[in-house]
C-alpha positions as CSV (number, residue, x, y, z in Angstrom):
1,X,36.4,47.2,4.7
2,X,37.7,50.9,4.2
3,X,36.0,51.4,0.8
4,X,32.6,50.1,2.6
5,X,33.3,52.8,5.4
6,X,34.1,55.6,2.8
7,X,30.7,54.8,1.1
8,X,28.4,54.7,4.2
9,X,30.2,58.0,5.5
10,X,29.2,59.4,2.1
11,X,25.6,58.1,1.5
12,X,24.9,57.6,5.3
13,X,27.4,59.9,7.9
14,X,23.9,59.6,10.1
15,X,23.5,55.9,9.8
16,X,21.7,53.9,7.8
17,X,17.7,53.2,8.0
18,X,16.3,49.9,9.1
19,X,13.1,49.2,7.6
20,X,10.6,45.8,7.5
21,X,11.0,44.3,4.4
22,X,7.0,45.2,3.7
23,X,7.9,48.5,3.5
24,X,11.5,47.9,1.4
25,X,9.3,45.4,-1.1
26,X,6.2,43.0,-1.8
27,X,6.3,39.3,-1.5
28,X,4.4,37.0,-4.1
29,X,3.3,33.7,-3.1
30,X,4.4,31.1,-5.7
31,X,1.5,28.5,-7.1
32,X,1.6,25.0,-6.7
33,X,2.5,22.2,-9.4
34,X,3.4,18.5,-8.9
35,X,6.6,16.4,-9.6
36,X,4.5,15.0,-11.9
37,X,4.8,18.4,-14.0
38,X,8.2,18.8,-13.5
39,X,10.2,17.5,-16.3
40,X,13.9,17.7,-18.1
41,X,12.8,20.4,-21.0
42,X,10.4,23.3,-20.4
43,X,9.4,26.5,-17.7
44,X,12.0,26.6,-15.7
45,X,11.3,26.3,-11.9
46,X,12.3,26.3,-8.8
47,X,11.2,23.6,-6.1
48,X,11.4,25.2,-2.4
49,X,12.9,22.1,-1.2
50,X,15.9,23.1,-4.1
51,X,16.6,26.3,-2.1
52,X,18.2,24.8,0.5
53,X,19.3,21.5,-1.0
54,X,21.0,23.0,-4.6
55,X,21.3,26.6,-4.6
56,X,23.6,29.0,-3.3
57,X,23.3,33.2,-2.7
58,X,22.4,33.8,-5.9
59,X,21.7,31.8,-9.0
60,X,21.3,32.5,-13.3
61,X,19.9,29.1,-14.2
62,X,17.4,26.9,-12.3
63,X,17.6,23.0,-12.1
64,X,14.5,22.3,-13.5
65,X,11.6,22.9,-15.3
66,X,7.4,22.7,-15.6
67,X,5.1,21.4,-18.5
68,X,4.4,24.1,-20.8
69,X,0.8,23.4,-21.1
70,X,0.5,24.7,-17.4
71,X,2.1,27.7,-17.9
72,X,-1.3,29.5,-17.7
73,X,-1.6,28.4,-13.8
74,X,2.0,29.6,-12.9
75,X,3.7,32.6,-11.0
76,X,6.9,33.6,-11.7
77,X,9.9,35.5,-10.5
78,X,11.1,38.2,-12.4
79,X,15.0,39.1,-12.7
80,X,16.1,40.8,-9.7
81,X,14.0,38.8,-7.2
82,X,14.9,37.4,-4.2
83,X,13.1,33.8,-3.8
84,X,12.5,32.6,-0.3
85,X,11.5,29.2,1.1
86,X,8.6,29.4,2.7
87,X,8.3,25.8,4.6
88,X,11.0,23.4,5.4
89,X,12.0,20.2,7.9
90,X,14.1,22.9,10.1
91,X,14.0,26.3,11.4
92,X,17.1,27.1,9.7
93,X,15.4,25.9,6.5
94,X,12.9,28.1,6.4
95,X,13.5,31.1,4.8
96,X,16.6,30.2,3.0
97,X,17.1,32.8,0.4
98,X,18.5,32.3,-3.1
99,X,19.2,35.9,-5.3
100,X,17.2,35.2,-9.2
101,X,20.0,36.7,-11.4
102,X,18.6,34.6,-14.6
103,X,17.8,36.3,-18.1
104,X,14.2,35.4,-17.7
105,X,11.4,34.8,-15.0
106,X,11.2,31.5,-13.7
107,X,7.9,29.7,-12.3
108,X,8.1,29.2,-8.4
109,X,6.5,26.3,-6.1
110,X,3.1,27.4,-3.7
111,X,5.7,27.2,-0.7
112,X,8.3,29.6,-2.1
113,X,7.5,33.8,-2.0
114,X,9.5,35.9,-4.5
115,X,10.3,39.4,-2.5
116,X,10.8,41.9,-5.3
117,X,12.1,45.3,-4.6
118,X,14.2,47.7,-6.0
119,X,17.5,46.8,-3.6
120,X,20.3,44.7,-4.9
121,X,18.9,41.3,-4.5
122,X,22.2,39.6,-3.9
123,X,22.2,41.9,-1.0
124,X,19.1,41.4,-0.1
125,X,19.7,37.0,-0.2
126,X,22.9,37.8,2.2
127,X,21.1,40.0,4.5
128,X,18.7,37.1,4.8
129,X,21.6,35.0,6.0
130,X,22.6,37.0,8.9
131,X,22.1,35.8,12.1
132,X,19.9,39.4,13.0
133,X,17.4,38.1,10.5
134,X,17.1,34.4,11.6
135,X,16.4,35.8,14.8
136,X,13.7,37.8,14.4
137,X,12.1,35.2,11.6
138,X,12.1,32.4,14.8
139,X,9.4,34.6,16.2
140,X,7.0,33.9,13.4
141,X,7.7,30.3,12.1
142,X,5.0,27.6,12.8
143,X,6.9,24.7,14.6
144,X,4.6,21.8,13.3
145,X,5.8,18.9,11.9
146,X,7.2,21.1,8.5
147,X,8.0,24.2,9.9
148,X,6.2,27.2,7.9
149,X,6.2,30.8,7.6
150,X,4.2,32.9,5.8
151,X,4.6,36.8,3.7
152,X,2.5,38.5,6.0
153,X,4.8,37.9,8.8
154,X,8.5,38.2,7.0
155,X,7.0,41.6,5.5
156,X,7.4,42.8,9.2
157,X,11.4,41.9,9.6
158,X,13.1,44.7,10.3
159,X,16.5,45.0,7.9
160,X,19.3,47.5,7.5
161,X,18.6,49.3,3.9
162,X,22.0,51.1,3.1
163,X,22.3,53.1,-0.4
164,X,22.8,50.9,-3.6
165,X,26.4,51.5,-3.7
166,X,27.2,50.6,-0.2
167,X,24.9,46.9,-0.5
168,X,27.0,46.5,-4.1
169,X,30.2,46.8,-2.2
170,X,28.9,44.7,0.4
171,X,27.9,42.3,-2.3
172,X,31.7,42.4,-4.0
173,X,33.1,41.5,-0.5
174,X,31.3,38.7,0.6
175,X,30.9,37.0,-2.8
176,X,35.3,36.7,-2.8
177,X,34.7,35.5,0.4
178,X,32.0,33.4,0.0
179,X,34.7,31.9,-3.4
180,X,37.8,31.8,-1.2
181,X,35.8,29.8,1.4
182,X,34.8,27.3,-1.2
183,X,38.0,27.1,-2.4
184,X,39.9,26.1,0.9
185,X,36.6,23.4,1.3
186,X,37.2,22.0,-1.7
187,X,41.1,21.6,-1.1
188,X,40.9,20.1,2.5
189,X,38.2,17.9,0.5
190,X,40.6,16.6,-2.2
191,X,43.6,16.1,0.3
192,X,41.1,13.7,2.3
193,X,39.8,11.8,-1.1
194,X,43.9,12.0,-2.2
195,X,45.0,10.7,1.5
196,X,42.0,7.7,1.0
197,X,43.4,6.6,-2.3
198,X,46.4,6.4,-1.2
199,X,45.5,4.2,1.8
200,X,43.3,2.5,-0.1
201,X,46.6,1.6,-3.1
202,X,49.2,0.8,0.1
203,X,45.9,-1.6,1.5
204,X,45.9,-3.5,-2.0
205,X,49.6,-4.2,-2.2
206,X,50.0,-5.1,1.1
207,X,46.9,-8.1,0.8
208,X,48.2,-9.0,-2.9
209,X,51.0,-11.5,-1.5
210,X,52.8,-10.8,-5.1
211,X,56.9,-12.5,-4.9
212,X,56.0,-12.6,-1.1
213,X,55.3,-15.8,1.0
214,X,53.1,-18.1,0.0
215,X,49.9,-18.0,1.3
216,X,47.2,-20.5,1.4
217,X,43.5,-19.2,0.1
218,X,40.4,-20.3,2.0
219,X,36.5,-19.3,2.0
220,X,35.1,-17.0,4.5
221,X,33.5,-20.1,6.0
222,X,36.6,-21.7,6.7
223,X,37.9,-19.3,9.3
224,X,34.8,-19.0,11.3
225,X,34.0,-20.8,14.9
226,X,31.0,-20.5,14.0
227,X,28.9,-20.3,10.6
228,X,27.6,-17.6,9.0
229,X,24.2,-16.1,11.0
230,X,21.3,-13.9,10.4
231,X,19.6,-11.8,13.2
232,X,16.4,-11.4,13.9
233,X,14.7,-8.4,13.9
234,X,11.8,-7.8,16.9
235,X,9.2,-5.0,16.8
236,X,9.9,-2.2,19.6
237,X,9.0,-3.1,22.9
238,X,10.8,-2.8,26.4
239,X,12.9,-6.0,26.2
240,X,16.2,-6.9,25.0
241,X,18.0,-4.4,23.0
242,X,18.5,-4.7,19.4
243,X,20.7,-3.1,16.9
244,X,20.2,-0.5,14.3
245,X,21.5,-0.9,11.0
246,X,22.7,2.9,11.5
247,X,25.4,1.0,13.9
248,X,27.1,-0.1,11.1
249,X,29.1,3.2,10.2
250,X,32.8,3.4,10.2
251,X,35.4,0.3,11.1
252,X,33.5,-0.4,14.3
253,X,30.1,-1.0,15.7
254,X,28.2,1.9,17.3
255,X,26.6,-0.1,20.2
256,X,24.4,3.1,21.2
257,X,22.9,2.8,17.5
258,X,19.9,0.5,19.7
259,X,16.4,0.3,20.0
260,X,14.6,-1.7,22.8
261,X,12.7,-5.2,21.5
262,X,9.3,-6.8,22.2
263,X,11.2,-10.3,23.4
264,X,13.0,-11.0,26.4
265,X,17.1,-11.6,27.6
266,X,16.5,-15.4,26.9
267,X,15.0,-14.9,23.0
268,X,17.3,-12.0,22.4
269,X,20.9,-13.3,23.8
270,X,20.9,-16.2,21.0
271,X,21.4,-13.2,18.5
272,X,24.1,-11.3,21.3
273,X,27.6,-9.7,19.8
274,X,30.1,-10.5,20.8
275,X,34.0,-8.6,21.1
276,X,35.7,-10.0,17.7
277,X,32.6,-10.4,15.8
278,X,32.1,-8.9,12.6
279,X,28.8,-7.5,11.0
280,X,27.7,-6.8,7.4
281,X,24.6,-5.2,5.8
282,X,22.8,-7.7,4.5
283,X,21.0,-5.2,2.0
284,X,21.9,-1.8,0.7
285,X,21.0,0.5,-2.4
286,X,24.6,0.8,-3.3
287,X,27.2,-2.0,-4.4
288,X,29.7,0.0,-3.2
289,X,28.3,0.0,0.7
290,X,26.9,-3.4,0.5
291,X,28.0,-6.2,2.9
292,X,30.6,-3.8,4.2
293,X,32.9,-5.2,7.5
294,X,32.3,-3.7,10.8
295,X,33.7,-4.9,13.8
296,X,32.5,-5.0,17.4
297,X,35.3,-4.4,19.4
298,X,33.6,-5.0,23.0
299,X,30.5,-7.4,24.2
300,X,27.8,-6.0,24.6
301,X,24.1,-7.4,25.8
302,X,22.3,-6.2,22.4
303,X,21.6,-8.4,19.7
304,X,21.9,-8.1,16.2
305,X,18.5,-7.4,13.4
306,X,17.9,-9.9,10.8
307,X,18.9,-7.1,8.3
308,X,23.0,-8.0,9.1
309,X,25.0,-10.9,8.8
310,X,27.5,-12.2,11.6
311,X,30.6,-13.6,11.2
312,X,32.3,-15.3,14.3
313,X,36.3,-15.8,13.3
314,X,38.4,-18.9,14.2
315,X,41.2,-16.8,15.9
316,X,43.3,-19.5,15.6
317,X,43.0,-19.4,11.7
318,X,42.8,-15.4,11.4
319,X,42.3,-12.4,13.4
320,X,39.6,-10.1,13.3
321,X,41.5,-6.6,12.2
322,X,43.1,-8.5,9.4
323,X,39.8,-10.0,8.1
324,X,38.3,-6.5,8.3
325,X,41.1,-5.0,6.5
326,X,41.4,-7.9,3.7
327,X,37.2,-7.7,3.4
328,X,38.0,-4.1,2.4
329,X,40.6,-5.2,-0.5
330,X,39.9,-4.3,-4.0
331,X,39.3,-7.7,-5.0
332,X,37.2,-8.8,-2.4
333,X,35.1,-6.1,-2.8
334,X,35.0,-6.7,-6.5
335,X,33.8,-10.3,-5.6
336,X,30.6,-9.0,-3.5
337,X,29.8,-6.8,-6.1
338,X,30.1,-9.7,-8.5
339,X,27.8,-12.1,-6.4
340,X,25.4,-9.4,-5.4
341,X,21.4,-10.0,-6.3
342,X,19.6,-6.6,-6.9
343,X,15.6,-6.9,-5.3
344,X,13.3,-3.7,-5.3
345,X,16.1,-1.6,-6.0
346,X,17.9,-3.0,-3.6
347,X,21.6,-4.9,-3.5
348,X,21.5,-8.0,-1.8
349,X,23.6,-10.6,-0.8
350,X,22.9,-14.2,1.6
351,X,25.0,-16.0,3.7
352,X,26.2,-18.7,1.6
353,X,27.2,-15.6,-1.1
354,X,29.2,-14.1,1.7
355,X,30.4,-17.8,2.9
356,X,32.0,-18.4,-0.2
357,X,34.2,-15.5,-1.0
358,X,37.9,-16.5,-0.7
359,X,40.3,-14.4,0.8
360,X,44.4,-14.6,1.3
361,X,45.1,-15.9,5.1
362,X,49.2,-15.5,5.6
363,X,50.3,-16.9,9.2
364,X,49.0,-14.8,12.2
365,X,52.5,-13.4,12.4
366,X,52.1,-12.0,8.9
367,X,48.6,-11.2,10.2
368,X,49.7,-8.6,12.9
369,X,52.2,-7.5,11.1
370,X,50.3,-6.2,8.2
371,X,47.0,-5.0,11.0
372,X,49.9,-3.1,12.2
373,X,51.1,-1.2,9.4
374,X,47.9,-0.8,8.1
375,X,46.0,0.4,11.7
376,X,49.2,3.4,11.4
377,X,48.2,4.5,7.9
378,X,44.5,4.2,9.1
379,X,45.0,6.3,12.1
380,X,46.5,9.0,9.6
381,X,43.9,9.0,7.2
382,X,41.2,8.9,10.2
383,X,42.6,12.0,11.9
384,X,42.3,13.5,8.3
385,X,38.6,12.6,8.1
386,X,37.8,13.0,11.6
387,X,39.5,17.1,11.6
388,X,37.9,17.7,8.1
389,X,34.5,18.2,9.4
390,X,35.5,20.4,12.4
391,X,37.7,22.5,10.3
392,X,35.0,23.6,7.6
393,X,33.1,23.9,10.2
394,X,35.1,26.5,11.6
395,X,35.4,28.3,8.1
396,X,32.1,28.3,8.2
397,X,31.6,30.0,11.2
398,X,34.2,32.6,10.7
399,X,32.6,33.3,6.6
400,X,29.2,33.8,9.3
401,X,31.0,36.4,11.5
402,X,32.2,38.1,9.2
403,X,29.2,38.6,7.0
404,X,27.0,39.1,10.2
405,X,29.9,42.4,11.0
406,X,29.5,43.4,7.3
407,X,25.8,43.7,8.0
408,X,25.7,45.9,10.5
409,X,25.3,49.0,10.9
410,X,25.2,52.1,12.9
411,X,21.1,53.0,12.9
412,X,20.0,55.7,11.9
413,X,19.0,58.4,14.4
414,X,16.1,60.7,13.4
């Protein structure tokens, strides 16, 4: 930070001013067009909901593109701009800056402003990152249902507006830190997806029984007390509880993924989990998550929705953790893919599909023997998963600081 402290004593010994933006710059509304314009060859564009979904401080190429023959009805940002969202689902949304370092103008969306000036606009997109300017932009943003602000009002932020040299050093800083932060994500990111395969390889050759003991094969309906069952899903009410499919996330059930039912304890308890039960999506838009295990590890007086599947193991026959874990196994999985019916978009699979898919069933000894090696290796890969979040998280937060310190400055005094 020494060379940034050489340049501000230089340009600014007195401080530096702090102007609203209105004053730095003009904003220019954008002008509306349709997805139904937006196409794979043409005007580029940029979408406000983009801004804060695929973009980053700055950008030289946009992700899509208009019609041509509406060119006449577009406005553009130029070079240098800064575009702004100027609606979103959050606060935090709003407002979310991207830097238009492109060759040529690009056409913006009715809900996106392009704040020109004669600043660095990378600077500019940072300084509307800082935690001084979300601030004072919570004091103008409509909280409907899609949160809006308009140019009139981000005109009057107040920023700090250092000489050109001082926001391109500023700029040189926080872009290696903005790339070394990425970096480290990406690496904690691989050594999760490295620590999954791995589990996922040990899993396989554990369940293939290859020049072990022989095992005998049998059909998911085999091993069940009961047979296969669909729930029933009730419209919201004050009765019994119900699950949500959102409870199915993870190895185990989220119980507290509920909504209340319109039917009573005596309609609702015929569909009641129970501790050693599994569930499976019935339904989902991806093979690869479809008809997924999940398994309730406690009872619990909530039913389950017509859009899951029970199974009810024979624990005499197999345990509940080793059916999860083999109902995870590459081949098993390969088989539900196999079997599964696609409806609307949607992968699908029935009870009897489900009922027939054979799996490996060892003695329980071999059973809790292989749970147990595979619970340790889960625990490790879990830990993984479970710290991954918290620790880009934290890089995230310390990236924040330090910008937010970078950013300020002593003000100047008149």
């Amino acid at each position: 930070m020494s060379r940034i402290d050489d340049l501000i004593e230089r340009y600014a010994p007195n401080g530096v001013d702090r102007r609203p933006l209105g004053e730095v710059g003009t904003f220019v509304r954008g002008r509306r067009f349709t997805k139904n314009d937006m196409t794979n060859v043409g005007i580029p564009c940029v979408h406000y909901g983009e801004i804060y979904t695929r973009y980053g401080t700055s950008a030289t190429e946009a992700f899509s593109c208009v019609r041509k023959e509406i060119a006449g009805a577009l406005r553009f940002a130029e070079p240098g701009d800064v575009i702004l969202a100027g609606v979103g689902e959050t606060v935090e949304d709003v407002a979310k800056a991207v830097a238009w370092l492109g060759a040529e103008k690009v056409a913006i969306h009715d809900d996106c402003y392009a704040f020109r000036s004669a600043e660095d606009p990378t600077y500019m997109a940072y300084v509307m990152q800082s935690g001084d300017f979300h601030a004072q932009k919570e004091r103008y943003v409509a909280r409907a249902k899609v949160k809006r602000v308009g140019g009139e009002s981000l005109a009057k932020i107040v920023v700090p507006v250092p000489h050109l040299e001082v926001q391109r050093e500023i700029v040189r800083v926080l872009d290696a830190f903005a790339e070394l932060e990425a970096e480290l994500e990406a690496e904690l990111e691989a050594e999760l997806e490295a620590r999954s395969q791995q589990y996922a390889h040990y899993r396989d050759a554990l369940l293939s029984f290859a020049g072990r003991e022989r095992v005998r094969w049998a059909a998911l309906s085999d091993l069940l007390k009961e047979p296969l069952a669909n729930g029933r899903s009730v419209q919201d009410g004050d009765g019994y509880p119900v699950l949500r499919l959102t409870a199915l996330h993870g190895s185990v059930v989220d119980v507290r993924e509920q909504k209340r039912g319109a039917w009573d304890a005596v309609a609702g308890q015929r569909f009641r989990i129970e501790a050693g039960d599994l569930l499976f999506a019935r339904g989902n838009g991806s093979k690869d998550y479809l008809a997924r295990a999940c398994m309730v590890d406690h009872g619990e007086d909530v039913a389950f929705p017509d859009t899951m599947i029970r199974a009810r193991p024979n624990l005499q026959l197999v345990s509940q953790k080793y059916l999860f874990h083999v109902w995870e196994s590459r081949p098993v999985r390969a088989r539900i893919e196999q079997i599964a019916k696609a409806s609307s978009g949607v992968w699908k699979v029935s009870q009897n599909d489900l009922g027939g898919v054979v799996v490996p069933v060892p003695s329980l000894g071999e059973q809790e023997r292989i749970v147990a090696v595979l619970s340790k290796f889960d625990a490790l890969v879990n830990d993984l998963s479970s710290g991954l979040p918290a620790e880009i998280e934290a890089r995230r937060q310390q990236y924040a600081y330090y910008r937010d310190r970078l950013l300020t400055f002593k003000e100047k005094t008149a």
